[in-house]
C-alpha positions as CSV (number, residue, x, y, z in Angstrom):
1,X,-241.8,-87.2,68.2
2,X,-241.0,-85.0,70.7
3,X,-239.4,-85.7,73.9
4,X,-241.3,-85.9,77.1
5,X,-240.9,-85.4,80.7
6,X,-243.2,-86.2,84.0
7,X,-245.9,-83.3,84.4
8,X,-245.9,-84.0,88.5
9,X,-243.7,-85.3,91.4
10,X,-245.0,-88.8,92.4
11,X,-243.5,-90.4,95.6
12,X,-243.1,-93.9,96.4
13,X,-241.6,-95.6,99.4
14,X,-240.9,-99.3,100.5
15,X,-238.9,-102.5,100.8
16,X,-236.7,-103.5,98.4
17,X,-236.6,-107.2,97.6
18,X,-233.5,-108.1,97.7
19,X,-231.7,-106.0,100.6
20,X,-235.2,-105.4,102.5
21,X,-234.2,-101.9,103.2
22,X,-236.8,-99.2,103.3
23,X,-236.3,-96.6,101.0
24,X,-238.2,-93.3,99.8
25,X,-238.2,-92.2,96.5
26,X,-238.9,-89.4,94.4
27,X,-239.8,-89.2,90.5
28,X,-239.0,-86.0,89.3
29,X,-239.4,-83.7,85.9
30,X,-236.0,-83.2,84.1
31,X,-235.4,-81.0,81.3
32,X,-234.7,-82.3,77.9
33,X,-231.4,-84.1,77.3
34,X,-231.2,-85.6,80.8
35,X,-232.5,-89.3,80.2
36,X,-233.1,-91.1,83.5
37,X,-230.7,-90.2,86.3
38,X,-230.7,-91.5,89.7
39,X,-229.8,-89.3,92.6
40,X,-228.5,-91.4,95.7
41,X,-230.1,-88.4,98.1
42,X,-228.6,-89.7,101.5
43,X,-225.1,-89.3,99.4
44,X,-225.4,-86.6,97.4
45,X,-224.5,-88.4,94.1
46,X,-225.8,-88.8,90.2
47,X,-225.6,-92.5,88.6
48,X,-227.0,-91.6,85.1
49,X,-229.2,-95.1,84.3
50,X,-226.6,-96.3,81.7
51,X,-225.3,-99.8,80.8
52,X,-221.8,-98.6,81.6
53,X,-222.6,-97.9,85.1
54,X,-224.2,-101.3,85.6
55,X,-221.6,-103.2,88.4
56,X,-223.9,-106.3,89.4
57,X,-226.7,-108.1,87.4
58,X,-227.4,-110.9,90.4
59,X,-230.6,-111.5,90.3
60,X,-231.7,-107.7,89.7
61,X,-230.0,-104.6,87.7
62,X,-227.9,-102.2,89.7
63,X,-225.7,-99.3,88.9
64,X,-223.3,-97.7,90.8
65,X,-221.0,-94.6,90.6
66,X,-217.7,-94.9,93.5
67,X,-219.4,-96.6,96.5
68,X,-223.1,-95.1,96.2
69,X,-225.1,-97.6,94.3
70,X,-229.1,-98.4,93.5
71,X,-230.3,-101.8,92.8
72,X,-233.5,-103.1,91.3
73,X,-233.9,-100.7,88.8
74,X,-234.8,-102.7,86.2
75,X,-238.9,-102.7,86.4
76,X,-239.0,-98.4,87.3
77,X,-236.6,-98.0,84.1
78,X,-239.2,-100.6,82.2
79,X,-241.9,-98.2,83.1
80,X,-240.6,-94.7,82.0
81,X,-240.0,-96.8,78.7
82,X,-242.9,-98.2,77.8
83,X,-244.7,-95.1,79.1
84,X,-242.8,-93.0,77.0
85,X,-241.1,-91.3,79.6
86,X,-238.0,-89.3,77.9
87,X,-236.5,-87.7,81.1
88,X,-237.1,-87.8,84.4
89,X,-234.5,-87.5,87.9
90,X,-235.3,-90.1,90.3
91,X,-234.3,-89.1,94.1
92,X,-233.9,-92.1,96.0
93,X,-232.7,-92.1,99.6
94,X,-231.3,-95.9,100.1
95,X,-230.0,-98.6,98.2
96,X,-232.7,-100.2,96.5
97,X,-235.4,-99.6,94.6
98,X,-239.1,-100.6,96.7
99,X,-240.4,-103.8,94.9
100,X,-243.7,-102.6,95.8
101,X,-246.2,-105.6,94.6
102,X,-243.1,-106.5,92.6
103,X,-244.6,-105.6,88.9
104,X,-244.5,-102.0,87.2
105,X,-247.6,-101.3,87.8
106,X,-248.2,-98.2,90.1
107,X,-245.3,-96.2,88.7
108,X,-246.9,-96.7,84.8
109,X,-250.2,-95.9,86.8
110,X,-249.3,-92.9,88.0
111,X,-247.8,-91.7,84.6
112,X,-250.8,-92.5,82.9
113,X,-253.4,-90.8,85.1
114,X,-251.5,-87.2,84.5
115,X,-250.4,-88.0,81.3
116,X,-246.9,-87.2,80.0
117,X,-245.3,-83.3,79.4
118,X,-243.9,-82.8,75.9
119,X,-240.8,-81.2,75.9
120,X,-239.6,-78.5,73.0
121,X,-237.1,-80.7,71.8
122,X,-237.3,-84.0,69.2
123,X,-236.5,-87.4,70.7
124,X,-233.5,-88.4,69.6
125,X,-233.7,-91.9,68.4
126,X,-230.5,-94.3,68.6
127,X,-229.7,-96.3,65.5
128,X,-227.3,-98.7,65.0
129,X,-225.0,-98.9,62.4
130,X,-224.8,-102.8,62.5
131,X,-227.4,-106.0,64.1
132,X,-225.2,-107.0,67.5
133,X,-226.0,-110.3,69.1
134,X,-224.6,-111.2,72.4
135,X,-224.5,-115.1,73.2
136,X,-223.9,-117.3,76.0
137,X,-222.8,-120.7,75.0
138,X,-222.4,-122.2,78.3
139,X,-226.6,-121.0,78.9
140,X,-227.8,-121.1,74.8
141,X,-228.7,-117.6,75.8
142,X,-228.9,-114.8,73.4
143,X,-230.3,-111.3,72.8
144,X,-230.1,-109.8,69.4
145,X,-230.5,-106.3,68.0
146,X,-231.2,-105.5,64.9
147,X,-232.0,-101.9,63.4
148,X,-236.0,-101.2,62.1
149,X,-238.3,-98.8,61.6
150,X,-239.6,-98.8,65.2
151,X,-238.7,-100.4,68.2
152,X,-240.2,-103.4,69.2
153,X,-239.6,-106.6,71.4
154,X,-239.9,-110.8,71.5
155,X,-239.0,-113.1,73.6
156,X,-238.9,-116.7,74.5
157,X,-238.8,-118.1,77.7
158,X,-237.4,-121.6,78.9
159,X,-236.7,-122.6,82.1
160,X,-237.5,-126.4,81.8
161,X,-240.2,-126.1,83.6
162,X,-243.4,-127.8,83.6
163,X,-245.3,-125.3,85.3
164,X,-244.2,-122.0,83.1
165,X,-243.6,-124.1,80.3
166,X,-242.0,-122.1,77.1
167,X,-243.4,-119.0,77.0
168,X,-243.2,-116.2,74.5
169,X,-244.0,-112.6,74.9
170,X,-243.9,-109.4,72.1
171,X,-244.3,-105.6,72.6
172,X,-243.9,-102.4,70.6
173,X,-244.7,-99.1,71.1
174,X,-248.2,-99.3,69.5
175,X,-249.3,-101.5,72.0
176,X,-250.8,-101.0,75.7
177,X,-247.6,-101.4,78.2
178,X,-250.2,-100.4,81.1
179,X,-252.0,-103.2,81.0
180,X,-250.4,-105.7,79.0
181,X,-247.4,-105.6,80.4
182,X,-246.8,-103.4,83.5
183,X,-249.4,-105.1,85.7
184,X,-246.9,-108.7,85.3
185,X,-244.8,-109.3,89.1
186,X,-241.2,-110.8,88.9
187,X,-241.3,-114.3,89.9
188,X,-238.7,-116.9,91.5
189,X,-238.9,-120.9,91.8
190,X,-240.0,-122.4,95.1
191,X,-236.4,-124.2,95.0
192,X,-234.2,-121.3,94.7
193,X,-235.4,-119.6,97.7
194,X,-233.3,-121.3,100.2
195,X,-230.5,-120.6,98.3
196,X,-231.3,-116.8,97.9
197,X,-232.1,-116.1,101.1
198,X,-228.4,-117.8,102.1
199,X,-227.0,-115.6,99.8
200,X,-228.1,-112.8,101.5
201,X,-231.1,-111.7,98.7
202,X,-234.7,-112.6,98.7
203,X,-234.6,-110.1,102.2
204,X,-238.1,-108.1,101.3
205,X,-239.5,-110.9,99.3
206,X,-242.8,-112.3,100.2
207,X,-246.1,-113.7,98.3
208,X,-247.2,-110.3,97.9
209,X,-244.4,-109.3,95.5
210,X,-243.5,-112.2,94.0
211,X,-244.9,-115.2,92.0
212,X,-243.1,-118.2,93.3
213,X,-243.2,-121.0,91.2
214,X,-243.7,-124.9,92.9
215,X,-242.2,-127.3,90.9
216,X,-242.3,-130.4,93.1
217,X,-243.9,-131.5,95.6
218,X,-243.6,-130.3,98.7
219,X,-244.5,-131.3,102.5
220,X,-245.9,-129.3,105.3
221,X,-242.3,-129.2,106.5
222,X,-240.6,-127.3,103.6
223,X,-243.7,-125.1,103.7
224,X,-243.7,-124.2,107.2
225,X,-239.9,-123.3,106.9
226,X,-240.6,-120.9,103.8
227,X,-243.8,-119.3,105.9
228,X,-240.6,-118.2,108.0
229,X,-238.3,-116.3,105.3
230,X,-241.6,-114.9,104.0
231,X,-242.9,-113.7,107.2
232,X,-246.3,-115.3,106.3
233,X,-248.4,-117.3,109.0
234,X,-249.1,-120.4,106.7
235,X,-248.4,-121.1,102.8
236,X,-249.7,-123.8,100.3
237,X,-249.8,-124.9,97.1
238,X,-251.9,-124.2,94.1
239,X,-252.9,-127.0,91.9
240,X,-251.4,-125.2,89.2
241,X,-248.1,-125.5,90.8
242,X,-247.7,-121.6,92.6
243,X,-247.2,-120.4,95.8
244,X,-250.2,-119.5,98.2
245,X,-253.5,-119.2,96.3
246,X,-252.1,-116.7,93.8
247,X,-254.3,-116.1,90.5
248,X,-252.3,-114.8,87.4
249,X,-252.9,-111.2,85.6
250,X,-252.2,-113.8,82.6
251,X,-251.5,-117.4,81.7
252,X,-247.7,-116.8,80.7
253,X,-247.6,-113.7,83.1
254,X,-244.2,-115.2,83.8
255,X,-243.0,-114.3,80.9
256,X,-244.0,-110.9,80.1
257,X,-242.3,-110.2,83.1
258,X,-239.4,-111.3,81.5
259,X,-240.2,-108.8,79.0
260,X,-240.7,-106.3,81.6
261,X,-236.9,-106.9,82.6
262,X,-235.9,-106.6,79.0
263,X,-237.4,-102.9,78.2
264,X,-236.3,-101.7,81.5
265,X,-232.6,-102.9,81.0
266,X,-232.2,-102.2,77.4
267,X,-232.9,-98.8,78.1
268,X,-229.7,-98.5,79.5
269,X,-228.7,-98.0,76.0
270,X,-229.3,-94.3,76.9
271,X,-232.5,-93.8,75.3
272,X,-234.9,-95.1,72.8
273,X,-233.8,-97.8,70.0
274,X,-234.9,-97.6,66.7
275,X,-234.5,-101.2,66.6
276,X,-236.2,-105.0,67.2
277,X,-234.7,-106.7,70.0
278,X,-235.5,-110.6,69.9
279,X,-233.7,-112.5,73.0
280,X,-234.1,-116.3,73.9
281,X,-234.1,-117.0,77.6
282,X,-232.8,-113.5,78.6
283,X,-231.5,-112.2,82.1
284,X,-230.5,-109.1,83.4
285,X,-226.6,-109.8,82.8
286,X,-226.8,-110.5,79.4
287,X,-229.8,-107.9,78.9
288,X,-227.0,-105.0,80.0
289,X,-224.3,-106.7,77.7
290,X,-226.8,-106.1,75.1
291,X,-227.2,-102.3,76.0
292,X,-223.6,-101.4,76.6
293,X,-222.7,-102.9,72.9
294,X,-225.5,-100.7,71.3
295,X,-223.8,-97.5,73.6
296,X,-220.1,-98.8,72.4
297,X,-221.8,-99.2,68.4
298,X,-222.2,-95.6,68.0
């Protein structure tokens, strides 16, 4: 296969959900060889999208180089993967990354409706010379990677949760990432939001970019307080146990978008595995742990 690049420019601009700055961004061709690279334009500096460059996985992915960093790169760098997106220079003029409906969706859109440009060189495929597992014993957390054929994905989800329930999610490059699994928004529990917003996240984050997930009940009270940090004139509750009338792209939409966060942050392996990656209640730090031992493996 050969490598591929963007045919056109496509701009996006927006909050971030985390920091709530407003930033504009800039997708960009790049010639073959490059891989993803970030471009910090208010700084004037490069952070090539690599595990080693990853400084803080709270909540989200970010990558820094000296003091110029981008967060919330996780669901752009889940796109150009499951799009097939080789290389591609991505000018960004603020911290973070625009959550925009908090999903992949429009960038993988706007891939698909031009179509990709091939390149004149073969994609270079990494391969692993060993399987690598990375474990957390104090979570039961794991993500394995094991050299195939092809690269493919599977997850399980648990968060004890009665709404989400265990959910299990599977992709591979033979399979429609548009609309399968671009179109699924990150998601938070109605509990935790308190919490973030104290720890100075959650700053962008609303109904319209993120699934939150109710898993008690709840008074008028407690609503009426998060209609504040959301900026929204009145929440409730869906029998289903989610925030404000939401309907789900799919029953365990949760987690695919766990999935979603998987492609995007194992590609900071520097390219494309040839490899199945299985992981069992994955998160962005151990997701990056995973790609930096596949980088330090070869």
């Amino acid at each position: 296969m050969k490598q591929r690049t963007l045919k056109n420019i496509y701009r996006f601009e927006g909050k971030g959900l985390h920091t709530g700055t407003y930033a504009h961004m800039a997708l960009k061709p790049a010639a073959t060889g490059t891989g993803i690279v970030f471009v910090r334009t208010d700084l004037g500096v490069e952070i090539p999208a690599l595990a080693e460059n990853v400084t803080n996985t709270a909540r989200c992915t970010l990558i820094s180089k000296g003091e110029a960093s981008v967060s919330t790169i996780e669901h752009l760098m889940s796109a150009f993967t499951g799009m097939g997106v080789d290389n591609a220079i991505v000018e960004i003029d603020n911290l973070e990354v625009p959550i925009l409906d908090g999903s992949a969706k429009f960038f993988a859109e706007a891939f698909a409706k031009d179509g990709l440009e091939e390149q004149d060189a073969e994609r270079v495929y990494i391969e692993l010379p060993a399987p690598i597992e990375i474990k957390y014993e104090n979570t039961g957390s794991w993500v394995r990677i094991e050299p195939a054929d092809h690269l493919s994905y599977d997850i399980t989800v648990d968060f004890n949760s009665h709404v989400l329930g265990v959910q299990m999610a599977h992709w591979d490059e033979s399979m429609d990432y548009l609309n399968e699994v671009s179109v699924c928004r990150t998601f938070c529990f109605f509990h935790e939001v308190q919490f973030l917003a104290s720890q100075g996240l959650v700053k962008g984050g609303d109904v319209d970019n993120a699934i939150v997930v109710v898993e008690h009940p709840v008074d008028d009270a407690v609503l009426d307080s998060m209609a504040e940090i959301f900026k929204q004139p009145r929440l409730s509750v869906t029998p289903q146990g989610y925030l404000s009338n939401l309907v789900l792209n799919f029953p365990d939409e949760c987690g695919r978008h766990k999935l979603l966060d998987l492609i995007g942050d194992i590609r900071l392996a520097g390219g494309y595995l040839r490899a199945h990656i299985s992981a069992y209640k994955p998160g962005h730090s151990i997701n990056t742990k995973a790609a930096l031992a596949a980088i330090k493996s070869i």
